[in-house]
SEKELUM-973416 format. One record per residue (C-alpha): x, y, z; residue in one letter. Coordinates in steps of 0.05 Angstrom, whole numbers, padded with zeros to 5 digits, always signed. Example, Ala and Ser with C-alpha at 12.3 -4.5 7.8 and 13.67 -1.06 7.14 Angstrom:
<rs>
+00246-00090+00156A
+00273-00021+00143S
</rs>
This chain:
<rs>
+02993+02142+03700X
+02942+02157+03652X
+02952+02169+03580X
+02910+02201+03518X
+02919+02139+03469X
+02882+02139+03407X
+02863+02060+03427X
+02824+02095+03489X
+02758+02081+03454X
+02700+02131+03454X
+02653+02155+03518X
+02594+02111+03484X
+02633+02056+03495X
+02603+02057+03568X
+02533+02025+03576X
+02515+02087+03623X
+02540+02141+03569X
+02504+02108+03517X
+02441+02103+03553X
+02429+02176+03567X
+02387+02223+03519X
+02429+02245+03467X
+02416+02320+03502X
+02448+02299+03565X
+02512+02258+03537X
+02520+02330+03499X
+02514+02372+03556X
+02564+02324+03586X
+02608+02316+03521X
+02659+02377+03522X
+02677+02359+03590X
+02698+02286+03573X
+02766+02263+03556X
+02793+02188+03548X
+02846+02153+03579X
+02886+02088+03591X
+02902+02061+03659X
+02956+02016+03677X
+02938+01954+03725X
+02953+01971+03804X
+02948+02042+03795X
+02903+02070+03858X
+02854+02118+03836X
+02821+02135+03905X
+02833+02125+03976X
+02780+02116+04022X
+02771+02189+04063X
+02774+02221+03988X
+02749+02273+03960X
+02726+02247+03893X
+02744+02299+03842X
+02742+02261+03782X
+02694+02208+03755X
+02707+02135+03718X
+02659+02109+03664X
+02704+02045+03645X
+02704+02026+03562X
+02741+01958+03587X
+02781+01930+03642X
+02758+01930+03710X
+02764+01971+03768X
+02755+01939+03843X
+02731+01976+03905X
+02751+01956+03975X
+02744+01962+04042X
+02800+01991+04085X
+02812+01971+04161X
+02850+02010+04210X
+02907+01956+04201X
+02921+01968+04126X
+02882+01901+04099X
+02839+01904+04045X
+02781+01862+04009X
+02743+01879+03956X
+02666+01896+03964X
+02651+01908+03893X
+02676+01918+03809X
+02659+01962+03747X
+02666+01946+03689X
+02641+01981+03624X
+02563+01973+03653X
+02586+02022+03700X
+02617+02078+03743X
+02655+02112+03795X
+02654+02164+03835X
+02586+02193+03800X
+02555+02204+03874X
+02599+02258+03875X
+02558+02296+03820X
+02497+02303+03871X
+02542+02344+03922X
+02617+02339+03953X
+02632+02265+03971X
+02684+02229+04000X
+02706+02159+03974X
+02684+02107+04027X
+02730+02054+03998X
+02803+02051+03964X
+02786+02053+03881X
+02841+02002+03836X
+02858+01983+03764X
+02840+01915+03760X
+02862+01903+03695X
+02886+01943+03640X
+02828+01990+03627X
+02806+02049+03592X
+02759+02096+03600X
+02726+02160+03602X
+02737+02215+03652X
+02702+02273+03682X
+02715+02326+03736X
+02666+02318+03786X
+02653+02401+03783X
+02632+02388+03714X
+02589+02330+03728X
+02555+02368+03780X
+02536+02420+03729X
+02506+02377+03686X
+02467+02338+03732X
+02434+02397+03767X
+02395+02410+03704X
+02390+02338+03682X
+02348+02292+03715X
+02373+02230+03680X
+02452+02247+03696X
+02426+02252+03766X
+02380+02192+03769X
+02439+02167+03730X
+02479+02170+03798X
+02433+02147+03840X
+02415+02085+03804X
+02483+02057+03792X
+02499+02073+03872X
+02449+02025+03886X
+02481+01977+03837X
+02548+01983+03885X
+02511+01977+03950X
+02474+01902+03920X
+02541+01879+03909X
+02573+01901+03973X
+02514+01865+04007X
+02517+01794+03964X
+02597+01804+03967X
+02597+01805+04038X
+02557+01750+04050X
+02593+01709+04001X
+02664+01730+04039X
+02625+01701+04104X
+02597+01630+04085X
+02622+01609+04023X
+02680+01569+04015X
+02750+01597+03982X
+02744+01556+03918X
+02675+01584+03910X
+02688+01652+03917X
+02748+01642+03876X
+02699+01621+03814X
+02662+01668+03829X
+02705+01720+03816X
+02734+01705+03759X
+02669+01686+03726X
+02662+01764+03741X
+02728+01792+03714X
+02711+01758+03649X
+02653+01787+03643X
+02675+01851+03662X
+02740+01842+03616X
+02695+01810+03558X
+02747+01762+03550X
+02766+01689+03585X
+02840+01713+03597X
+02853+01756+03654X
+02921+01789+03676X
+02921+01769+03750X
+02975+01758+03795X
+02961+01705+03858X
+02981+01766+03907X
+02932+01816+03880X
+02879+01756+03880X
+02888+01739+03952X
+02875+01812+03968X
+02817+01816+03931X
+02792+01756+03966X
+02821+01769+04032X
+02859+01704+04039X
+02934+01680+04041X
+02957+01677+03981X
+02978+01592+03993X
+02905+01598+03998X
+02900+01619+03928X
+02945+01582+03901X
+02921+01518+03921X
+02853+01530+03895X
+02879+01550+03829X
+02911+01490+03817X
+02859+01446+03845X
+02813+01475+03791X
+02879+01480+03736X
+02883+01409+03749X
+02804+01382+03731X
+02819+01433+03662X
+02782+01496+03672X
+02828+01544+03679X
+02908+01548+03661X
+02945+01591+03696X
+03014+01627+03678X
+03057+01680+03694X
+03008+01726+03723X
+02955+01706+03667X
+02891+01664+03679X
+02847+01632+03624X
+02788+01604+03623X
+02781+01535+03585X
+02709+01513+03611X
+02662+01566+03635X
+02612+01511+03653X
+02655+01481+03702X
+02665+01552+03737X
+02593+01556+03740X
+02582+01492+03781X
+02647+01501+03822X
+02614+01583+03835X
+02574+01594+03895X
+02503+01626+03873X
+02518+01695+03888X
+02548+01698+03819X
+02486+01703+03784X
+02452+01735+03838X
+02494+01792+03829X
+02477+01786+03750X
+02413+01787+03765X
+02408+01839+03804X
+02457+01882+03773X
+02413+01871+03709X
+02340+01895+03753X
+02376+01963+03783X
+02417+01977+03718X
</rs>
């Protein structure tokens, strides 16, 4: 469910938003509205047609990959660097991949009818799309890679080195379930690795919630493609 809250934030509280010519955000501007969304809530399915478009303020949204027999994995996350569903303002598009709350997030919202309008007379809402699509097709590449040689403890720092980033904090609401889809692994898979790296004291976990204590430690215990999605996330952006 989403709900107008007053704690919502503003549209310039997305990296993309803020970045356009103040022309363009107006053009844009009586179209947007703000919202909360509640962790687990579904916001696309894959097959799609994406009406309305996500430019996160904080939390996290994750896109995955479908198959035929109802398992999942994620291929990529947004945070408040980025958006969803914006391909949709060059033309009618179909989501390739099921769209979730992460975390608790909010953000600003668009129809995609709107959106379109605006970027046929705006070259930076369009190039706006474009750009950021390339973002999601780096980390679909690095992320499947990672899912094929890299062990489960490294993907597993991986990944949360991302959500805090994303979440700009160290604790994340995350049950083990939800993480094991994300990862595509049992979730006895998960929870052995969390406690392996609860026990040497860089995380705690609790009750669905997991904090970061040593950052560092995540970073050594991380495969590379952390930072290679940084990296490149920060050369596209």
């Amino acid at each position: 469910m989403a709900v107008n809250l007053p704690n919502a934030g503003l549209p310039l509280d997305n990296k993309l938003l803020i970045s356009l010519p103040r022309g363009d955000f107006d053009r844009l501007l009586p179209h947007l509205s703000t919202h909360t969304l509640e962790q687990g809530i579904v916001l696309m399915e894959a097959g799609d047609e994406v009406d309305q478009i996500y430019f996160p303020h904080y939390g996290m949204l994750s896109l995955l990959a479908v198959l035929r027999d109802g398992k999942a994995i994620e291929t990529a996350t947004v945070g408040r660097e980025g958006v969803v569903g914006a391909m949709a303002g060059l033309g009618l598009y179909k989501s390739l991949v099921r769209v979730v709350v992460q975390m608790p997030m909010a953000c600003t919202k668009i129809a995609a009818t709107h959106f379109r309008t605006v970027a046929t007379v705006s070259d930076s809402v369009r190039n706006l799309a474009i750009r950021y699509n390339e973002v999601l097709l780096s980390q679909a590449r690095v992320t499947a890679a990672c899912n094929a040689l890299h062990s489960i403890e490294a993907r597993f720092c991986r990944w949360l080195l991302q959500s805090a980033d994303r979440a700009a904090s160290d604790t994340i609401p995350l049950t083990q379930e939800f993480l094991a889809e994300m990862l595509g692994v049992r979730r006895t898979s998960v929870t052995e690795v969390a406690s392996k790296i609860q026990g040497i004291g860089a995380i705690t976990y609790s009750r669905g919630v997991i904090k970061i204590l040593d950052r560092a430690v995540l970073m050594r215990m991380s495969c590379e493609c952390y930072e290679t999605l940084v990296d490149q996330s920060a050369t596209l952006a």
